[in-house]
CHARMM-style PDB file with segment names, atoms N, HN, CA, C and O in Angstrom:
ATOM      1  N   UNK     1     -10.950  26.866 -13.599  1.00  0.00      PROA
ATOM      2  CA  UNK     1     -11.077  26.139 -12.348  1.00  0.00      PROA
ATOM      3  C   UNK     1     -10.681  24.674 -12.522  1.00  0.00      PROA
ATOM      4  O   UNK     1     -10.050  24.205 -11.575  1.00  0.00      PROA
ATOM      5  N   UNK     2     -10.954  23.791 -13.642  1.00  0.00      PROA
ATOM      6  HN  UNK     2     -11.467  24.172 -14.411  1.00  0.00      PROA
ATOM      7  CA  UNK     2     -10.591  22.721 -14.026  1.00  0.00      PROA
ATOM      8  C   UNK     2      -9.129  22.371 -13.869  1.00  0.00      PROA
ATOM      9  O   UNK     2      -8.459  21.487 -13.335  1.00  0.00      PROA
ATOM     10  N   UNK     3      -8.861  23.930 -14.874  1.00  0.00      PROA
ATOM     11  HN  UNK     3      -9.405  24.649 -15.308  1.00  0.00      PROA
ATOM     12  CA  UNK     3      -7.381  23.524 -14.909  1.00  0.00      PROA
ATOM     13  C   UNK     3      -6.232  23.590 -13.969  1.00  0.00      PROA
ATOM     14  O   UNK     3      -5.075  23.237 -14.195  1.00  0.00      PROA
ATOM     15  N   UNK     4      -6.924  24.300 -12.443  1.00  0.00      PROA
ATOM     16  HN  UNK     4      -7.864  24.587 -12.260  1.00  0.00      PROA
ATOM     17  CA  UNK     4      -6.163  24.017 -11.394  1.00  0.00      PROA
ATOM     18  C   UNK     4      -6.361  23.047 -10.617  1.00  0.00      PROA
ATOM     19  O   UNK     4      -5.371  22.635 -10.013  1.00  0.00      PROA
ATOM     20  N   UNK     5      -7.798  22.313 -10.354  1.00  0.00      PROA
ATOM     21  HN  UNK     5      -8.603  22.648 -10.845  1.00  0.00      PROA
ATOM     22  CA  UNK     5      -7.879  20.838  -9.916  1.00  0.00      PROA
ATOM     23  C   UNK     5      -7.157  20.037 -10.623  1.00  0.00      PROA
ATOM     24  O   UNK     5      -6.536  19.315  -9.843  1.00  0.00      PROA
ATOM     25  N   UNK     6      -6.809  19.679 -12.175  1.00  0.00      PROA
ATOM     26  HN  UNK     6      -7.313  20.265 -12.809  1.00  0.00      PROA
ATOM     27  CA  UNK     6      -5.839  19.001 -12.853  1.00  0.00      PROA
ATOM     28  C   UNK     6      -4.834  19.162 -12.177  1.00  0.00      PROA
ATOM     29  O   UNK     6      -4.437  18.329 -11.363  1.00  0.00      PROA
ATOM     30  N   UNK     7      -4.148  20.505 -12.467  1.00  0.00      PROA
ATOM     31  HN  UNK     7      -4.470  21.182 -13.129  1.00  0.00      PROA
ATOM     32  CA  UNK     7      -3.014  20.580 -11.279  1.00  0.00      PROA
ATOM     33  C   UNK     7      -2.446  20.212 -10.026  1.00  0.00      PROA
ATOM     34  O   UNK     7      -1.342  19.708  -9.820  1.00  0.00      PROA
ATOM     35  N   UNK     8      -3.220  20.485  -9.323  1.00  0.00      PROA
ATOM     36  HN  UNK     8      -4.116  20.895  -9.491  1.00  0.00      PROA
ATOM     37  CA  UNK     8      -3.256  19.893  -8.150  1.00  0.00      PROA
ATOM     38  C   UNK     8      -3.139  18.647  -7.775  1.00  0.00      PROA
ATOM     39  O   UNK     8      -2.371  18.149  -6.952  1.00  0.00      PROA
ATOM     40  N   UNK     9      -4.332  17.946  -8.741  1.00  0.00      PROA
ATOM     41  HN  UNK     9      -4.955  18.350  -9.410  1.00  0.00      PROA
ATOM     42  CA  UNK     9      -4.513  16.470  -8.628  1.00  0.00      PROA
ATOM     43  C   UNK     9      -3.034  15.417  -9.087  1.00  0.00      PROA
ATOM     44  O   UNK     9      -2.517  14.334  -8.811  1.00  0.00      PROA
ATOM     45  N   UNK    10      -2.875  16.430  -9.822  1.00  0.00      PROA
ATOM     46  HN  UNK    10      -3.294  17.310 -10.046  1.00  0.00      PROA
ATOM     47  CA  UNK    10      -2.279  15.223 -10.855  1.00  0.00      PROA
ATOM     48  C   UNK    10      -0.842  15.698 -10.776  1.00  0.00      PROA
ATOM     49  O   UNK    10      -0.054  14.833 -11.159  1.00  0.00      PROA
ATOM     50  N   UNK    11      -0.064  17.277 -10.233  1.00  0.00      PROA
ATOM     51  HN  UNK    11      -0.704  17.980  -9.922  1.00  0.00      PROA
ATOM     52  CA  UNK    11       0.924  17.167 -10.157  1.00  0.00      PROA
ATOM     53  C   UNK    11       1.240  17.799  -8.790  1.00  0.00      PROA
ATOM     54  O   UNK    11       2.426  17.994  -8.523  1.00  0.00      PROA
ATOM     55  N   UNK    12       0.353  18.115  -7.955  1.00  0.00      PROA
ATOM     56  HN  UNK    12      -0.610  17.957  -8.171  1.00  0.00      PROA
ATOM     57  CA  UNK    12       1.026  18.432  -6.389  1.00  0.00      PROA
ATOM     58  C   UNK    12       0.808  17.328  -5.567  1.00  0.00      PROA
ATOM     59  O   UNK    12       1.745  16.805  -4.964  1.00  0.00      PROA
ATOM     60  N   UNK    13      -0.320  16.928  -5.486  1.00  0.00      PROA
ATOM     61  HN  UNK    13      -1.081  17.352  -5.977  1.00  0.00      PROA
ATOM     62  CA  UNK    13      -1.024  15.958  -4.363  1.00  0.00      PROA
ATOM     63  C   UNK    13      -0.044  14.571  -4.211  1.00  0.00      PROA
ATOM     64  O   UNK    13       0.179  14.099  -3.096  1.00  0.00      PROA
ATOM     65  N   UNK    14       0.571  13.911  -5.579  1.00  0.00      PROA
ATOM     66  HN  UNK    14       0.390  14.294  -6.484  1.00  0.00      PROA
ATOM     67  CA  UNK    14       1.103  12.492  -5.509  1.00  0.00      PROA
ATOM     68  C   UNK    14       2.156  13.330  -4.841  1.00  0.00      PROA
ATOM     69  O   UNK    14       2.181  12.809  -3.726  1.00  0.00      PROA
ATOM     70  N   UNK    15       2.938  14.186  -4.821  1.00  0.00      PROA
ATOM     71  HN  UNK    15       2.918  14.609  -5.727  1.00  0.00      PROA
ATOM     72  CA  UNK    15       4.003  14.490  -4.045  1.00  0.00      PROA
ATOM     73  C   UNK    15       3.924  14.688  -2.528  1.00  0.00      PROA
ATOM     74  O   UNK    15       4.489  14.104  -1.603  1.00  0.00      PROA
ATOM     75  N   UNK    16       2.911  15.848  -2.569  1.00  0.00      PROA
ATOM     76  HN  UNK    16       2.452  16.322  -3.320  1.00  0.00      PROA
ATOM     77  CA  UNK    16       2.344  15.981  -0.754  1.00  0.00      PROA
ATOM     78  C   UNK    16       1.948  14.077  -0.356  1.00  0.00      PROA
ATOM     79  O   UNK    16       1.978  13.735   0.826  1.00  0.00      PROA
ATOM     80  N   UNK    17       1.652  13.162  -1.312  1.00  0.00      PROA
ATOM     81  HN  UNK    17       1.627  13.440  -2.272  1.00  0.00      PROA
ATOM     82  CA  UNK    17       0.973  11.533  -0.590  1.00  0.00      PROA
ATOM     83  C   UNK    17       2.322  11.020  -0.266  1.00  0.00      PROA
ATOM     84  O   UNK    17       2.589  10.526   0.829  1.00  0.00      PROA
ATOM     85  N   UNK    18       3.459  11.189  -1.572  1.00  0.00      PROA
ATOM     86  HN  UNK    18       3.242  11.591  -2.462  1.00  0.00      PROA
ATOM     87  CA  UNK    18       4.779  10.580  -1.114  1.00  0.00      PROA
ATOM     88  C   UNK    18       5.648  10.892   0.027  1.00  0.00      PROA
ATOM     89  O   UNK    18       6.142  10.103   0.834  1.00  0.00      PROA
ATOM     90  N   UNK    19       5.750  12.085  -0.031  1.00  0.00      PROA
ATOM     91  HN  UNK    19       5.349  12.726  -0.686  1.00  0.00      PROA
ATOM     92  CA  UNK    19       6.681  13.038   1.310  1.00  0.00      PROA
ATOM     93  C   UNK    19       5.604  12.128   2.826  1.00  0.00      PROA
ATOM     94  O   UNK    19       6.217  11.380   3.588  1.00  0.00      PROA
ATOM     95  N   UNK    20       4.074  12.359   3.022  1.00  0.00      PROA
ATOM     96  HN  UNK    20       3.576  12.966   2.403  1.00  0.00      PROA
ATOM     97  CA  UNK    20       3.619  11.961   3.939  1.00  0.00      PROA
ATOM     98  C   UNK    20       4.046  10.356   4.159  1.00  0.00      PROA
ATOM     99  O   UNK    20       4.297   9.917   5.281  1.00  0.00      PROA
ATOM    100  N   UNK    21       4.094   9.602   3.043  1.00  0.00      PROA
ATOM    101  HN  UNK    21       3.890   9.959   2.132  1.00  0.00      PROA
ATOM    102  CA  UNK    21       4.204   8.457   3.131  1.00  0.00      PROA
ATOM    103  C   UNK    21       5.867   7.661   3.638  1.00  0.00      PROA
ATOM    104  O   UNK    21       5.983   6.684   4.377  1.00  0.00      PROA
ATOM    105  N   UNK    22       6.561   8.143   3.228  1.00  0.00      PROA
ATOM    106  HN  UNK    22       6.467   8.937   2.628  1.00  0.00      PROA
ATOM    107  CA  UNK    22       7.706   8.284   3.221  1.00  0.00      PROA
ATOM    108  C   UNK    22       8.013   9.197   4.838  1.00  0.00      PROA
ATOM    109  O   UNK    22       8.160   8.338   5.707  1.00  0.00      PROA
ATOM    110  N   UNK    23       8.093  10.084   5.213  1.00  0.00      PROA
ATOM    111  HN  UNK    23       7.974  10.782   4.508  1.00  0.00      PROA
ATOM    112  CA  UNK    23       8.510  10.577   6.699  1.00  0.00      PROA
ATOM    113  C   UNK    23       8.063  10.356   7.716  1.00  0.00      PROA
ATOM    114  O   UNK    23       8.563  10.570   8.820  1.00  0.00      PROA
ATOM    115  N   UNK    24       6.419   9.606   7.292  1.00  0.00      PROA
ATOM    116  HN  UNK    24       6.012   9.432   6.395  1.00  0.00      PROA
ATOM    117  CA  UNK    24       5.880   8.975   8.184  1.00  0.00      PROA
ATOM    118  C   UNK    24       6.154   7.347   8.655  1.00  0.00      PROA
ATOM    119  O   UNK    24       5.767   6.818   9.697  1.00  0.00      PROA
ATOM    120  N   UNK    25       6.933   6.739   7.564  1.00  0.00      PROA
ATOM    121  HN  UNK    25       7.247   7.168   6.718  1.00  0.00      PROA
ATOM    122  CA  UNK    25       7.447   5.346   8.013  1.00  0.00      PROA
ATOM    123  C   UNK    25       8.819   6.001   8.668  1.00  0.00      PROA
ATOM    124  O   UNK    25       9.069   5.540   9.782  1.00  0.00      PROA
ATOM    125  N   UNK    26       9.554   6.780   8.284  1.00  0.00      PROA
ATOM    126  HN  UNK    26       9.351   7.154   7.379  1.00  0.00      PROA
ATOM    127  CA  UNK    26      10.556   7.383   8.455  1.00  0.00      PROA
ATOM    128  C   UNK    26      10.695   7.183   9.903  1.00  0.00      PROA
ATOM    129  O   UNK    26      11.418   6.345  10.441  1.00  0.00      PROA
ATOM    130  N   UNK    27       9.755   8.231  10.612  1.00  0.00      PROA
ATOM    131  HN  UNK    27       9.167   8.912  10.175  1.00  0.00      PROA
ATOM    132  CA  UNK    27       9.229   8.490  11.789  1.00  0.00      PROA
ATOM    133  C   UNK    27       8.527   7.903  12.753  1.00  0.00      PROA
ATOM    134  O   UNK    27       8.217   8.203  13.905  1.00  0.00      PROA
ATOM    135  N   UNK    28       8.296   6.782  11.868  1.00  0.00      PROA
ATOM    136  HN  UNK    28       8.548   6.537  10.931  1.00  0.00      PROA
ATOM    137  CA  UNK    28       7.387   5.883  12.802  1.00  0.00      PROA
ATOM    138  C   UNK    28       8.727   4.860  13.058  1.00  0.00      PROA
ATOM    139  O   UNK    28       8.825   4.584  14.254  1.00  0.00      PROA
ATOM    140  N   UNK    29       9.772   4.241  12.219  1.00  0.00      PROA
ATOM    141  HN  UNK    29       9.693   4.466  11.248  1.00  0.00      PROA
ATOM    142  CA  UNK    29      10.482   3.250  12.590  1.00  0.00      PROA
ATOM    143  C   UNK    29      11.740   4.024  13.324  1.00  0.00      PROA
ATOM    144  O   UNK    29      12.546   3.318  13.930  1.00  0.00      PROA
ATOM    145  N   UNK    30      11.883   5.071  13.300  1.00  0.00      PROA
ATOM    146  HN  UNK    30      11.228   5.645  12.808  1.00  0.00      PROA
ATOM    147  CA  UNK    30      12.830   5.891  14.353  1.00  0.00      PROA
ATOM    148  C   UNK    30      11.839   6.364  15.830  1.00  0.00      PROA
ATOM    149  O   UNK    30      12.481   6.822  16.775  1.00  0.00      PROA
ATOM    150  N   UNK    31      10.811   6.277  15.928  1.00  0.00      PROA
ATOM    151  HN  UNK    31      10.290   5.905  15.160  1.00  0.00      PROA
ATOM    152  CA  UNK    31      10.776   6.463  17.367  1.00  0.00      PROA
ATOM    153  C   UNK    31       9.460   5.312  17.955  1.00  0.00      PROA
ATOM    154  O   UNK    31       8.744   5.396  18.953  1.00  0.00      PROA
ATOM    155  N   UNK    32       9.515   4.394  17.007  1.00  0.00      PROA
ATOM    156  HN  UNK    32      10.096   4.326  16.196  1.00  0.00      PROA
ATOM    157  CA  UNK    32       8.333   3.049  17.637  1.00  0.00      PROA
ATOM    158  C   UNK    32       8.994   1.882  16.620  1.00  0.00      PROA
ATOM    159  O   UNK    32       8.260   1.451  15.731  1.00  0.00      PROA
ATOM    160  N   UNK    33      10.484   1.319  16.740  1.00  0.00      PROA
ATOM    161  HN  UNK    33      11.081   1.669  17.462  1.00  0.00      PROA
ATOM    162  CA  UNK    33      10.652   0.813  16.404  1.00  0.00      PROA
ATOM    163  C   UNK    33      10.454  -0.677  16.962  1.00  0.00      PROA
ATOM    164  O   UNK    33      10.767  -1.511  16.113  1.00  0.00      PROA
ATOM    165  N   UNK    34      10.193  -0.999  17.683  1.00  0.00      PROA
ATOM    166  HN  UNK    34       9.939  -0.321  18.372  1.00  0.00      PROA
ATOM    167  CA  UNK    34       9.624  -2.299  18.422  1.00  0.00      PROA
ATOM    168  C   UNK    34       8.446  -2.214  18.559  1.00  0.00      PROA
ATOM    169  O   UNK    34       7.875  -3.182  19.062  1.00  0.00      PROA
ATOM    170  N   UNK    35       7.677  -1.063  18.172  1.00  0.00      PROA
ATOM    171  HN  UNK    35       8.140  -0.277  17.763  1.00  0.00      PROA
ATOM    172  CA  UNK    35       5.836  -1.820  17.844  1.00  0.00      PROA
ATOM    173  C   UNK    35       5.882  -2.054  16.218  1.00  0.00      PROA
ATOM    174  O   UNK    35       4.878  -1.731  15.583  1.00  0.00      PROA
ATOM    175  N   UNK    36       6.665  -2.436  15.734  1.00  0.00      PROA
ATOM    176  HN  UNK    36       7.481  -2.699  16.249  1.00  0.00      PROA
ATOM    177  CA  UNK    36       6.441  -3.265  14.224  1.00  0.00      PROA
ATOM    178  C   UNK    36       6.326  -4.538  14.061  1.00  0.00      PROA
ATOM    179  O   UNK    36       7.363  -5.198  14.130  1.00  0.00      PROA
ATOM    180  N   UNK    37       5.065  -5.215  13.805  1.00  0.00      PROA
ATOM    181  HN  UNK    37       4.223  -4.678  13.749  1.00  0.00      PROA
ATOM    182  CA  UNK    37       5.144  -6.675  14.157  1.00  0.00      PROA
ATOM    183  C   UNK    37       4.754  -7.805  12.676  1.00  0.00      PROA
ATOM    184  O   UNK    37       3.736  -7.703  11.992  1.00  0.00      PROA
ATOM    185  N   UNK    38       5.668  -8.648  12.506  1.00  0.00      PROA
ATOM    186  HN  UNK    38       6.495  -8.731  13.062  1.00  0.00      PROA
ATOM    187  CA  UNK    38       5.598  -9.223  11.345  1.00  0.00      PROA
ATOM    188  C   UNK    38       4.489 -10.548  11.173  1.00  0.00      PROA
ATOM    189  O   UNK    38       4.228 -11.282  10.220  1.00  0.00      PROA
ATOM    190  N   UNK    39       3.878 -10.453  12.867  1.00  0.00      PROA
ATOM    191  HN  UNK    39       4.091  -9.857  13.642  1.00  0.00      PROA
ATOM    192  CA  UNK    39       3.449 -11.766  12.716  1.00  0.00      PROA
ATOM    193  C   UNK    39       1.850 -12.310  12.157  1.00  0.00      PROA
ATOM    194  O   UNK    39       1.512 -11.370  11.438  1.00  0.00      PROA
ATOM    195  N   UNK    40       1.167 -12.925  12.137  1.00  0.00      PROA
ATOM    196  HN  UNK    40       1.442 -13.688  12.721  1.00  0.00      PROA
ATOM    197  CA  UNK    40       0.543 -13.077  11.183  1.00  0.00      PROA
ATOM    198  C   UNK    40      -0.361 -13.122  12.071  1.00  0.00      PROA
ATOM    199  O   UNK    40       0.101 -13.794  12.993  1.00  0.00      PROA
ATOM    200  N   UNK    41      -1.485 -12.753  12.337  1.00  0.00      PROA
ATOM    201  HN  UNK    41      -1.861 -12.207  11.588  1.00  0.00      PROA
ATOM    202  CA  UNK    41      -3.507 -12.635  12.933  1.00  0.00      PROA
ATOM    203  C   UNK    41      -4.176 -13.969  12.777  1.00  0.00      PROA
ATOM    204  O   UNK    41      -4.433 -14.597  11.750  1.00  0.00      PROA
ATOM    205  N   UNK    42      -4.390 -14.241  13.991  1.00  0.00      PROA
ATOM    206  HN  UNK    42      -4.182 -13.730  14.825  1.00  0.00      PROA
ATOM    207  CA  UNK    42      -5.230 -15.166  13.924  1.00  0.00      PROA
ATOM    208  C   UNK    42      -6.331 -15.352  12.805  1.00  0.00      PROA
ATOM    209  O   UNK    42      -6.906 -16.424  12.995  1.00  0.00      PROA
ATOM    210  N   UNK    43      -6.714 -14.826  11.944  1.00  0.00      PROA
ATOM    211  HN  UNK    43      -6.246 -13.955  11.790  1.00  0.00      PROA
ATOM    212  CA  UNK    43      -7.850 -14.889  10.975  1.00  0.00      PROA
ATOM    213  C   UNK    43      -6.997 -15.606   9.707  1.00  0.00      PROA
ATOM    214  O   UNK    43      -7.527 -15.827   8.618  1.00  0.00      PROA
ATOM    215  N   UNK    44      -5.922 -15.856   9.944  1.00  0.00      PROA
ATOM    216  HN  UNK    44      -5.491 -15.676  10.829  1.00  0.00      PROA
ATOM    217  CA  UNK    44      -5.115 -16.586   9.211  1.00  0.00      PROA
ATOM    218  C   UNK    44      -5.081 -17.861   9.670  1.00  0.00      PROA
ATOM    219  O   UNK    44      -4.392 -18.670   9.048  1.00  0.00      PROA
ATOM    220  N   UNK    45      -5.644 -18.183  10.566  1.00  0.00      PROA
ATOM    221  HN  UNK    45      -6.204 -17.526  11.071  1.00  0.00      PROA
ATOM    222  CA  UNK    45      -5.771 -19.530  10.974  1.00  0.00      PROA
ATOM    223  C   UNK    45      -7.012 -20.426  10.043  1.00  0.00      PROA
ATOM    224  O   UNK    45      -6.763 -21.547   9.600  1.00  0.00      PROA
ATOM    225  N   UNK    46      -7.686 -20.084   9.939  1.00  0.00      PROA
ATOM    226  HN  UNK    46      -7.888 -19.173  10.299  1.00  0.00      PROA
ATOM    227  CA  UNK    46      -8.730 -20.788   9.068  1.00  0.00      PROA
ATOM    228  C   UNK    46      -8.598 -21.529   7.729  1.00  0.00      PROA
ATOM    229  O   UNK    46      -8.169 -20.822   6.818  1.00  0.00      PROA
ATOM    230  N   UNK    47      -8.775 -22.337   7.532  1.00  0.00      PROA
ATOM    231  HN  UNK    47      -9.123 -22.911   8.272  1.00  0.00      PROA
ATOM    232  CA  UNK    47      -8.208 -23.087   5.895  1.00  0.00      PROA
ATOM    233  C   UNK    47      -9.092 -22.083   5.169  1.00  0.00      PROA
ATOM    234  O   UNK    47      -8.484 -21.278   5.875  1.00  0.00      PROA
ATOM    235  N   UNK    48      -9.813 -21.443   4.552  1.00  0.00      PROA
ATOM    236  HN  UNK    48     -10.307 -22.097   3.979  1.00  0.00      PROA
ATOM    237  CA  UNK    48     -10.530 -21.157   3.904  1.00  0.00      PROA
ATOM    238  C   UNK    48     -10.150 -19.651   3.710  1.00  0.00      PROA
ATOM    239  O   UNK    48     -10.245 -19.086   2.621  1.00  0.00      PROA
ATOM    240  N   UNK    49      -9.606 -18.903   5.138  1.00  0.00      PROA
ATOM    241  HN  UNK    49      -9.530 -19.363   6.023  1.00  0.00      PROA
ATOM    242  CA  UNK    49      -9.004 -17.568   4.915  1.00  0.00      PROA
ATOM    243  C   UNK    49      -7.474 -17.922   4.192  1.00  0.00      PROA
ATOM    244  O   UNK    49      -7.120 -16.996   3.461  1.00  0.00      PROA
ATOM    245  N   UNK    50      -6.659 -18.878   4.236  1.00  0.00      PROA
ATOM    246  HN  UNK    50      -6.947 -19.630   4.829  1.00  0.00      PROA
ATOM    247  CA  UNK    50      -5.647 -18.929   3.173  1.00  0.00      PROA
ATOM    248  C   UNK    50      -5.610 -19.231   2.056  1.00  0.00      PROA
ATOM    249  O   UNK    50      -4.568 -19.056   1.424  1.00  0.00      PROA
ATOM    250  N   UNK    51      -6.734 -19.779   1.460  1.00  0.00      PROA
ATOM    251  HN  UNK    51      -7.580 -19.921   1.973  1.00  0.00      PROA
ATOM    252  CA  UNK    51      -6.771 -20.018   0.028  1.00  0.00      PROA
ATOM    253  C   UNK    51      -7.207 -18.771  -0.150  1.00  0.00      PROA
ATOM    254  O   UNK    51      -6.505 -18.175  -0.967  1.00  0.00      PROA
ATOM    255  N   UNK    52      -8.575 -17.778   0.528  1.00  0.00      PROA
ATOM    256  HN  UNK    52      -9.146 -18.262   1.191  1.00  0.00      PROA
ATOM    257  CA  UNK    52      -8.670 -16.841  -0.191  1.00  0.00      PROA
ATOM    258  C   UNK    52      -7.345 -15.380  -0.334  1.00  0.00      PROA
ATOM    259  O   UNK    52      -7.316 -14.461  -1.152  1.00  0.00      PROA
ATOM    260  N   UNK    53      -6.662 -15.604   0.492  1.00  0.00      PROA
ATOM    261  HN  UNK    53      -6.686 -16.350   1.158  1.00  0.00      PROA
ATOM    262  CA  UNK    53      -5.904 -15.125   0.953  1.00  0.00      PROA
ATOM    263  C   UNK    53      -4.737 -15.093  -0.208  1.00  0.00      PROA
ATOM    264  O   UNK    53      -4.352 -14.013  -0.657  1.00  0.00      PROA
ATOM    265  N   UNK    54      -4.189 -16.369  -0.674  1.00  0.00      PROA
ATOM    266  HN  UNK    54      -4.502 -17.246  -0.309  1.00  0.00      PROA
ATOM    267  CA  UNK    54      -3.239 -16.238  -1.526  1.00  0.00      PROA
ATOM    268  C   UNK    54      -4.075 -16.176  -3.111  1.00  0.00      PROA
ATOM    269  O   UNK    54      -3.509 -15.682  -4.087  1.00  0.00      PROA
ATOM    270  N   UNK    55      -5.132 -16.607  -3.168  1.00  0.00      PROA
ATOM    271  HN  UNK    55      -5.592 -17.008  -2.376  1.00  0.00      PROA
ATOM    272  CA  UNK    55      -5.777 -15.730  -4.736  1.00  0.00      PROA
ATOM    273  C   UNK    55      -6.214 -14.379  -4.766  1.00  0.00      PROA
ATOM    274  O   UNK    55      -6.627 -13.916  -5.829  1.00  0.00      PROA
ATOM    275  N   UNK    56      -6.161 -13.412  -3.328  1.00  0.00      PROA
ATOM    276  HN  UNK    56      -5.826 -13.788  -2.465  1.00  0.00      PROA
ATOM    277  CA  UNK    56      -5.877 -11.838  -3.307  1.00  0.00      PROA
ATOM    278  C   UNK    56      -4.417 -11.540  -3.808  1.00  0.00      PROA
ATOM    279  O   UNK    56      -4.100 -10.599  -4.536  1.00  0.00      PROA
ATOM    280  N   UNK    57      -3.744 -12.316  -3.392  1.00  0.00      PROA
ATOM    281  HN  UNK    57      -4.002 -13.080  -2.801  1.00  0.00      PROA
ATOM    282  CA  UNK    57      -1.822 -11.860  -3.533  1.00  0.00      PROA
ATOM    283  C   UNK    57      -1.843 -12.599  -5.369  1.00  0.00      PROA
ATOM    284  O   UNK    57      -1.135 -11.916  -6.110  1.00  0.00      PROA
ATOM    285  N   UNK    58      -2.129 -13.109  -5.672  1.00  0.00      PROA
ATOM    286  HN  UNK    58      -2.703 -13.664  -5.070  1.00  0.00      PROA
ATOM    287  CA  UNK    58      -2.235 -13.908  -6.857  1.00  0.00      PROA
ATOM    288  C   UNK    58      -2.957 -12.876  -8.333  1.00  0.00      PROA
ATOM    289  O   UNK    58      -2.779 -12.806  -9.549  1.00  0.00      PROA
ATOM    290  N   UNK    59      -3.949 -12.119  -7.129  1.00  0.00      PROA
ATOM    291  HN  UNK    59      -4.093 -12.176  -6.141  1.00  0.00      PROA
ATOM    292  CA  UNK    59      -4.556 -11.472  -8.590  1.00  0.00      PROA
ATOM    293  C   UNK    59      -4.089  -9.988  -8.486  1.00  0.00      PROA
ATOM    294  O   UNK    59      -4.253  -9.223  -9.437  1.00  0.00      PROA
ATOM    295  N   UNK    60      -3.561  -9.627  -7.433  1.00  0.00      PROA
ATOM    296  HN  UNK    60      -3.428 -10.248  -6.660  1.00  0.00      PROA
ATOM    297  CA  UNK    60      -2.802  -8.620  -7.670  1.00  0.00      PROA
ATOM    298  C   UNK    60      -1.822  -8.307  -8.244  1.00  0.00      PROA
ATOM    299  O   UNK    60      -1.603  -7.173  -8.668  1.00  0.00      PROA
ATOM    300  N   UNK    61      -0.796  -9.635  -8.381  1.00  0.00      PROA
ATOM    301  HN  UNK    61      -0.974 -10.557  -8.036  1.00  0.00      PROA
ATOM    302  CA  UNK    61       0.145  -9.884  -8.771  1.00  0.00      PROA
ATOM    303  C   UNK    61      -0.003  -9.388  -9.948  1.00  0.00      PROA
ATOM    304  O   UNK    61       0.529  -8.381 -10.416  1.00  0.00      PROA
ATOM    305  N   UNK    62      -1.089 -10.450 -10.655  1.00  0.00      PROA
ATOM    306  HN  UNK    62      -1.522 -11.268 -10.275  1.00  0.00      PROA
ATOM    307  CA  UNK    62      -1.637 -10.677 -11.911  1.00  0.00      PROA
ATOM    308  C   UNK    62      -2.138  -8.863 -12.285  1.00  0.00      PROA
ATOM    309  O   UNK    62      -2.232  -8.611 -13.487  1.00  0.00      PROA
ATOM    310  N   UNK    63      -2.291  -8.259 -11.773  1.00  0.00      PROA
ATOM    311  HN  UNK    63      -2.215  -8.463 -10.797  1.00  0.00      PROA
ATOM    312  CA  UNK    63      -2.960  -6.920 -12.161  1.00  0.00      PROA
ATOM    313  C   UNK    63      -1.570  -6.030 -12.255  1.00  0.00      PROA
ATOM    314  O   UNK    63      -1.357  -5.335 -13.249  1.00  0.00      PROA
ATOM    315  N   UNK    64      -0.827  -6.085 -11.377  1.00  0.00      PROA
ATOM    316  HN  UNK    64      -1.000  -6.649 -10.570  1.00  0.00      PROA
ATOM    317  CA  UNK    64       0.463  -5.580 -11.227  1.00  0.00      PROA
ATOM    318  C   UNK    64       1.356  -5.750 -12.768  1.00  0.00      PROA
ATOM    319  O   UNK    64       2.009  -4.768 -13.119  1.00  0.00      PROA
ATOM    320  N   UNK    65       1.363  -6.505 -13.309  1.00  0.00      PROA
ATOM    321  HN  UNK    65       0.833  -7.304 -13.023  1.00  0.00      PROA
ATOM    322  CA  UNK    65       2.109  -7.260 -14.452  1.00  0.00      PROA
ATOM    323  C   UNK    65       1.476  -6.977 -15.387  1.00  0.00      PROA
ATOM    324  O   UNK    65       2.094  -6.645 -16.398  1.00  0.00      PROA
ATOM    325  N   UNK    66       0.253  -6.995 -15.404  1.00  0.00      PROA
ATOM    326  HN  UNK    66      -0.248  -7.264 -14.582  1.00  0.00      PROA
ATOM    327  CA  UNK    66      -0.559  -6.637 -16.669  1.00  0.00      PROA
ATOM    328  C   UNK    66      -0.548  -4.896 -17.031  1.00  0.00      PROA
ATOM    329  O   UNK    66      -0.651  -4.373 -18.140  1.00  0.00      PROA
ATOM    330  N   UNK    67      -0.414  -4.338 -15.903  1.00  0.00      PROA
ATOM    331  HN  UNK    67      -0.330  -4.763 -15.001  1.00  0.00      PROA
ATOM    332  CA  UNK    67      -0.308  -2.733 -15.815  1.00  0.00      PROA
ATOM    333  C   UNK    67       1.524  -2.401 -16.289  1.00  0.00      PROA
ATOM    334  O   UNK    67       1.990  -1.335 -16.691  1.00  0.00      PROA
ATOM    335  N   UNK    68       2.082  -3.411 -16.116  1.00  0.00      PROA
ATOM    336  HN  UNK    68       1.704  -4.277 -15.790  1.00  0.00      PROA
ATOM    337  CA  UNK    68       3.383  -3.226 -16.249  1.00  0.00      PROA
ATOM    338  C   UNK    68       3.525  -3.529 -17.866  1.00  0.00      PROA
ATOM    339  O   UNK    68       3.829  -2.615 -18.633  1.00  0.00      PROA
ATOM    340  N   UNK    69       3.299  -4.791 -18.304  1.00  0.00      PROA
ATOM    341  HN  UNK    69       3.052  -5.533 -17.681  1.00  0.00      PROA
ATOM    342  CA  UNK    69       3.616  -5.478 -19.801  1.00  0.00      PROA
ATOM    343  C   UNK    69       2.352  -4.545 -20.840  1.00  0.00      PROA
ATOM    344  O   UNK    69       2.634  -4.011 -21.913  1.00  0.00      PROA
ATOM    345  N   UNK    70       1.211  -4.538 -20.308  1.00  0.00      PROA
ATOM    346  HN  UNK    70       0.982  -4.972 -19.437  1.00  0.00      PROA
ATOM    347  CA  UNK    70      -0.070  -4.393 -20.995  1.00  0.00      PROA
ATOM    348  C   UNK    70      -0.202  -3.125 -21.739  1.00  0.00      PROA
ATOM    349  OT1 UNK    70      -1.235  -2.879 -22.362  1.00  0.00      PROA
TER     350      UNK     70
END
């Protein structure tokens, strides 16, 4: 039983997440292509939501690179 949850987990599912992920932007920018909006939320207005804001993008970065070099 293990060894078909392994299976599953680890070599069907990332495929069934990609295909969904993938045909669903697919599909979403071929038939709602003008509800895509780049602009930025008011909760970005606050001095205090942009500092925390760019040390989220900062330590991800930082996690991103370390998973990459590490």
């Amino acid at each position: 039983m293990i060894q078909y949850l392994n299976v599953f987990f680890y070599d069907i599912y990332p495929y069934i997440c990609a295909t969904v992920f993938f045909l669903g932007s697919w599909l979403r920018y071929d038939y709602g292509q003008y509800t895509w909006r780049a602009s930025s939320s008011q909760m970005l207005d606050k001095r205090g939501m942009v500092i925390w804001s760019n040390l989220f993008h900062i330590g991800i970065l930082g996690i991103f690179f370390g998973h990459l070099f590490g």
